[in-house]
N, C-alpha and C positions, 0 to 999 in steps of 0.2 A: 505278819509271819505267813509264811507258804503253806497250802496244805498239810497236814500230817492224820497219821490214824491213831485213834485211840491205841494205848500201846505202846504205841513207837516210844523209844528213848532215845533222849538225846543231850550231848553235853552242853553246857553251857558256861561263860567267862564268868558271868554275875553271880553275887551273893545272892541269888534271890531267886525264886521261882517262878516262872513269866505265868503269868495269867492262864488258867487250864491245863497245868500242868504240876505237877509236885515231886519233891527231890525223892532219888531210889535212896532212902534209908530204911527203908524198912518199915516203913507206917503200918500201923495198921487202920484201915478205914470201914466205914459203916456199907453194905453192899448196897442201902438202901439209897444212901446219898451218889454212890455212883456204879450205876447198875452196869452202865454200859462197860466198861474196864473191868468188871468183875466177868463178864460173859467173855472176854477176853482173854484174861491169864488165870480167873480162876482164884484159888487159893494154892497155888503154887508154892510161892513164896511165905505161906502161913495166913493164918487167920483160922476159924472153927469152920468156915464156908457155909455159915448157916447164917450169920448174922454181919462176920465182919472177913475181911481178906488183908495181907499185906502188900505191898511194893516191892521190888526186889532193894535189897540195899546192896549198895554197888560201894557205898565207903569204902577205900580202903584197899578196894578190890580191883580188877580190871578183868571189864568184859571181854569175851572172846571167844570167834564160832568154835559149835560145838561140833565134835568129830565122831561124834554117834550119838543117835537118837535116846540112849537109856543117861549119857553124860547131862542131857539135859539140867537146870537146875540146880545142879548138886557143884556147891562148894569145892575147889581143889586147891592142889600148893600150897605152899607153908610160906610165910617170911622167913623165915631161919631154919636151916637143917645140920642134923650131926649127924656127918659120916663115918662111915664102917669101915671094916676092914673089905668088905666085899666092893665098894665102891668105890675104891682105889685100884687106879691102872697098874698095872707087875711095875715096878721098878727097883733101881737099888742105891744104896747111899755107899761113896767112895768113904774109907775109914783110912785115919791119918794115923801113921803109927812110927815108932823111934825106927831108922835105918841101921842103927848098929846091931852088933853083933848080941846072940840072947846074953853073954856072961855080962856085958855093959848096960845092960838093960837094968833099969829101975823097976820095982815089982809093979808100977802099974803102969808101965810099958808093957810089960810082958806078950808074947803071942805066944797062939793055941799050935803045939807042934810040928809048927814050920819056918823060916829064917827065912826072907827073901836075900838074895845072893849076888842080886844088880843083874844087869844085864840080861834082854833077851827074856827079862821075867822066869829066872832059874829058882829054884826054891832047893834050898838042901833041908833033911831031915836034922835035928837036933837032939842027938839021944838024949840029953839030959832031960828036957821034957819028955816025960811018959803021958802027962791025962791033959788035959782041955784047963787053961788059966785063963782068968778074965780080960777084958783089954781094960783100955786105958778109960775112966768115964771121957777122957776129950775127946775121946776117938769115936767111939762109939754111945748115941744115948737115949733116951725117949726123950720127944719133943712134942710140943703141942696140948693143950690140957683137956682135951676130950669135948670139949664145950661148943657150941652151933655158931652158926657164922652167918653172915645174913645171905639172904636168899633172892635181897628184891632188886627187879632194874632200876637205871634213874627214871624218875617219874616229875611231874608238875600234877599237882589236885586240882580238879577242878570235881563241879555239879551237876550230877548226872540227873537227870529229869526224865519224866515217865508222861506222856500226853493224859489225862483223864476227862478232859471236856471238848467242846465244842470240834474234834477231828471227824474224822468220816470212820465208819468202821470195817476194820479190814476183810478185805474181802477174802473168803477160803477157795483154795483151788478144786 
């Protein structure tokens, strides 16, 4: 294999972790067995930093540069999310309703104070209706049962590996 630094991560096809390197799950390891990768990231990713540090675990996850220095580290995105009302673009749903006249009208047919009239989208008043009647449930209904939806791209798994031995150590600017 080609140089690399302590540190570096990298993916890999195999089940297996190449030689001087160990899969990002999250290990925790002794600082004492590998000093050099600790002087690197640290206990970043967990450990007490006095005896032991973790990996980062990358399971599951997908790495990705970071777009400010404090995002560092820190976990983001969901698999699944349940939308709100605030997270919904303005729009509006067409409502089907009987074309006849309100007296032919079935009570849950019925419309709210106005008759359309055909044509040109004329609307006449209907005195008979005085207050606000329900529509029809076909016409109008709640949809959707409030429940999260998945959130993830297509992906393929593979094994992300973290260098801990034999690289050169990287150099700071």
């Amino acid at each position: 294999m080609d140089e690399y630094y302590i540190g570096e991560v990298r993916i890999f096809a195999c089940n297996f972790a190449p030689s001087g390197w160990v899969f990002c799950d999250g290990t925790i390891l002794q600082i004492r067995s590998f000093p050099t990768l600790f002087a690197v990231i640290g206990n970043l990713y967990g450990g007490d930093g006095k005896l032991t540090f973790a990996v980062p675990d990358l399971r599951g996850q997908i790495a990705q540069g970071m777009t400010a220095p404090t995002d560092m580290y820190k976990r983001q995105g969901s698999e699944t999310v349940t939308l709100d009302d605030t997270q919904v673009p303005l729009h509006t749903h067409t409502a089907y309703v009987n074309g006849g006249r309100p007296s032919s009208l079935t009570p849950g047919d019925r419309l709210p104070m106005r008759f359309f009239a055909g044509g040109n989208n004329t609307y006449l008043e209907d005195t008979a209706l005085q207050s606000p009647v329900s529509l029809s449930p076909q016409a109008i209904s709640v949809v959707g049962n409030g429940g999260s939806h998945n959130n993830m791209q297509p992906f393929l798994p593979m094994n992300f590996c973290i260098a801990v031995q034999y690289g050169e150590f990287p150099p700071r600017p």
